[in-house]
Steps between C-alpha positions, in 0.01 A plus 500: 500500500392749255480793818900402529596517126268857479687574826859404345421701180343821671869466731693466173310836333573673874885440450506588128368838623833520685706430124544811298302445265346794331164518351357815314218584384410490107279640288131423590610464844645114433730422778851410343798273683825627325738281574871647568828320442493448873187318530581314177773319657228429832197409312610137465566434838227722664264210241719220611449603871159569491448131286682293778281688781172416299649092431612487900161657632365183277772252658623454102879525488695810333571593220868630331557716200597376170720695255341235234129582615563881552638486096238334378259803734693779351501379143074495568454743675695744198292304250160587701584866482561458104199304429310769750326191652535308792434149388741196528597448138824683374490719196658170300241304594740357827263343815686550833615138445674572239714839656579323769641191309678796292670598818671148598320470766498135597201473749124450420318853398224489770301852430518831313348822654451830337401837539420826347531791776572791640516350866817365659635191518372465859138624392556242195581234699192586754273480162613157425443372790096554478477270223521125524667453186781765539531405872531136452826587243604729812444211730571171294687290778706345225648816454859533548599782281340848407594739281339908445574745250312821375535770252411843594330745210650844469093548580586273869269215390687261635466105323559267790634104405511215819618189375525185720682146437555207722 
C-alpha cells in the first residue's frame, strides 16, 4: 500500500512538472517556487486533487474544500511568516482550534499541518506524507473538509497551512 501512495505522489510531482510553475534559483543555490497569480488560483485544487488521490489509493472517502478551513489556513499561515516560525500557535496565543472556531466553521477541527519551505505545494504535500503524524491529518477518514493556504516571502519561502475538519 505504501508502493501505491509513493506511486500516486511521484504521478502527482510528474503532472505538476506539466503546471507553470517557475522555480529559480537563489542565493546559495536554494531552489525557490515563486508562485504566479496563475498558479495561485491552481494551488488549491492541484492540493485538493492530489489529497483525494492519496484518501482513494487508501479506500478513505474525499475530501471538499472549505472557505471556513481555508480562512482559518490563511490567517496561520500569514501569522507563521510574522512570528518567522512554523509552529501551531498564532502570534495571540490562538491553537488551530481556536482559528477555526474563529472562522464559523461548524464541523469538528480534525488536524493542523504546517510548513516552512521553499518547495511546492506538491513537494509539500509529498513531505507530509512520510510522517505518520502529518499523514494521518492528510488521511483521517473522518475527514470531510480541507482547507490550504500559504504566504509567499518577497525572499519565496513559502509558509504552507493544511487544515482538516469532519
Amino acid at each position: 500500500m505504501l508502493r501505491m501512495i509513493s506511486l500516486i505522489v511521484v504521478s502527482a510531482v510528474s503532472l505538476s512538472a506539466c503546471a507553470p510553475a517557475v522555480t529559480t534559483s537563489g542565493e546559495g543555490g536554494v531552489r525557490v517556487y515563486n508562485i504566479s497569480a496563475r498558479d495561485a488560483n491552481q494551488i488549491p485544487y492541484r492540493v485538493l486533487d492530489t489529497v483525494n488521490e492519496l484518501r482513494a489509493a487508501r479506500g478513505v472517502s474525499p475530501v471538499a474544500l472549505s472557505s471556513e478551513l481555508t480562512a482559518a489556513a490563511s490567517t496561520h499561515a500569514r501569522d507563521m511568516s510574522v512570528q518567522n516560525r512554523p509552529w501551531h500557535f498564532g502570534s495571540d496565543g490562538s491553537s488551530p482550534l481556536d482559528r477555526v472556531r474563529r472562522t464559523g466553521y461548524s464541523g469538528q477541527f480534525l488536524g493542523e499541518n504546517i510548513s516552512e519551505t521553499f518547495e511546492s505545494e506538491i513537494e509539500t504535500v509529498s513531505a507530509w506524507m512520510e510522517q505518520p503524524d502529518t499523514r494521518n491529518v492528510i488521511l483521517a477518514p473522518s475527514a470531510r473538509n480541507l482547507g490550504f493556504a500559504w504566504y509567499q516571502e518577497p525572499n519565496g519561502k513559502i509558509w504552507w497551512t493544511l487544515i482538516t475538519g469532519s
